[in-house]
Legacy VTK file of the C-alpha trace (Angstrom):
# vtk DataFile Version 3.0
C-alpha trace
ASCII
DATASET POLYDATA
POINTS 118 float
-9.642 -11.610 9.356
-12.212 -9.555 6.700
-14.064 -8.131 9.867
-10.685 -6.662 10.773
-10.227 -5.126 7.369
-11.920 -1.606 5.960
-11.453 0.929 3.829
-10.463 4.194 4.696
-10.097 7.441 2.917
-6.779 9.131 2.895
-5.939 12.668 1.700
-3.659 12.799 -1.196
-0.688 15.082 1.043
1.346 14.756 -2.062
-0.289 17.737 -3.619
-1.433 21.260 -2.975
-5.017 20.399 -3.789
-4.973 18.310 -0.666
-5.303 20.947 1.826
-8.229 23.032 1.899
-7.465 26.913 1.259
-10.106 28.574 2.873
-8.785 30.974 5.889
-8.760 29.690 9.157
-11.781 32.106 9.998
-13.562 29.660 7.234
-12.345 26.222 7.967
-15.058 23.872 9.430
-13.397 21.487 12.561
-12.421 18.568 10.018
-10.404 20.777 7.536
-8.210 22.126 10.777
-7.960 18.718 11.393
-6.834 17.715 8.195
-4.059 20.538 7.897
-2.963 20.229 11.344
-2.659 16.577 10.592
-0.465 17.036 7.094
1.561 19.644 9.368
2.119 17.173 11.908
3.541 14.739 9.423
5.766 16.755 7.357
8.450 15.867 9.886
8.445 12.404 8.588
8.412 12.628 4.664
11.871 12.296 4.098
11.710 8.935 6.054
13.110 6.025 3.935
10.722 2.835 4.274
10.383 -0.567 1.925
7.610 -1.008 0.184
7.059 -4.660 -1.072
4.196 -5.487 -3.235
3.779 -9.709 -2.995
2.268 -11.069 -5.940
1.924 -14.941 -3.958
3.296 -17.146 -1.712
5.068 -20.829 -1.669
6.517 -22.629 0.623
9.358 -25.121 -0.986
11.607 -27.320 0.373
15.670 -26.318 0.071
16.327 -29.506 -2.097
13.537 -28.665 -4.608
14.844 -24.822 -4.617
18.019 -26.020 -5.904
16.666 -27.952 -8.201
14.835 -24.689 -9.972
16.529 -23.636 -13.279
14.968 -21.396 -15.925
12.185 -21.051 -16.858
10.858 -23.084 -13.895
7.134 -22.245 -12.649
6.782 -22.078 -8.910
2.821 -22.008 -8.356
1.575 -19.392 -5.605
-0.763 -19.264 -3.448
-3.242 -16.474 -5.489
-5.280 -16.879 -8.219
-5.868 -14.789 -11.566
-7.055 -11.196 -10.782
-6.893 -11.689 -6.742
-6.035 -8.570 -5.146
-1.616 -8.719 -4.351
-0.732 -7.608 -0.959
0.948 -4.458 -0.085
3.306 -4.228 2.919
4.968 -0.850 4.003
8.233 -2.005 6.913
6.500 -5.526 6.675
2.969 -4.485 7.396
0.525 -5.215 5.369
-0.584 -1.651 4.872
-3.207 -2.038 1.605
-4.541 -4.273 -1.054
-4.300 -3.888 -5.284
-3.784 -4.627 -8.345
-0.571 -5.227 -10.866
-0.760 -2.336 -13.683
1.882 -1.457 -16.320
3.181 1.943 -16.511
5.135 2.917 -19.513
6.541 -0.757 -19.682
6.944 -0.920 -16.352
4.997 -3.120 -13.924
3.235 -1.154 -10.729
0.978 -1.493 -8.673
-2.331 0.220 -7.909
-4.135 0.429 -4.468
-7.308 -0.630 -4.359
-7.994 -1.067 -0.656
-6.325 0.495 2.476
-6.413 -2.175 5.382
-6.966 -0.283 8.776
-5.122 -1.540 11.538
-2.564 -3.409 9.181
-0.912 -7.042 9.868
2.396 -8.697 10.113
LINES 1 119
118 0 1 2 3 4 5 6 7 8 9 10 11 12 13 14 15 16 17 18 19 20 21 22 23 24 25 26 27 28 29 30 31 32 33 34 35 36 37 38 39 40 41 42 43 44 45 46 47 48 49 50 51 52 53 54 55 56 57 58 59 60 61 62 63 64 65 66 67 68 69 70 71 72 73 74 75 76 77 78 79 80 81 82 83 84 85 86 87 88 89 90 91 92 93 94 95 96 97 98 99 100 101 102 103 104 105 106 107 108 109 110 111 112 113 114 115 116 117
């Protein structure tokens, strides 16, 4: 499965400062592509999807689950400082890390997995 993953670089279509300004007359082939491929996507940016960001996984029997009260630990599958998975509609889309923003837990990505997995 780690041939199957790479990094790729994605332009940041969030901001102005993605898209190159030159004139057309000045753009090289990859800029056009770039532009004509943020144009070609602004049809979908108001597209709801779920993120989920999965810290670990368990698997635990129904009778033990009911057993659970506070405080419980349930151990995961991941260790200290292993990269969390990050699935966008249930594919696993990139790999990162758990950061706190302003008291609030995020999550940073680290890794963009080409060809993502179920």
């Amino acid at each position: 499965m780690a041939d199957q993953d790479e990094e790729i670089a994605l332009p940041d279509l969030a901001t102005a400062d993605a898209l190159p300004v030159a004139t057309e007359d000045e753009m090289t082939a990859e800029e056009e592509d770039q532009v004509r491929s943020a144009q070609d996507l602004e049809a979908v940016f108001d597209v709801p999807v779920n993120v989920s960001a999965v810290l670990g996984k368990t698997h635990i029997e129904v009778s033990n689950l009911l057993k659970l009260g506070r405080g419980a630990i349930v151990e995961l599958d991941r260790k200290v400082g292993e990269a969390i998975d990050i699935y966008v509609n249930e594919r696993l889309v990139a790999r990162g890390e758990v950061v706190v923003v302003d008291d609030r837990l995020g999550v940073t990505m680290t890794e963009i997995v080409k060809g993502g997995v179920s």
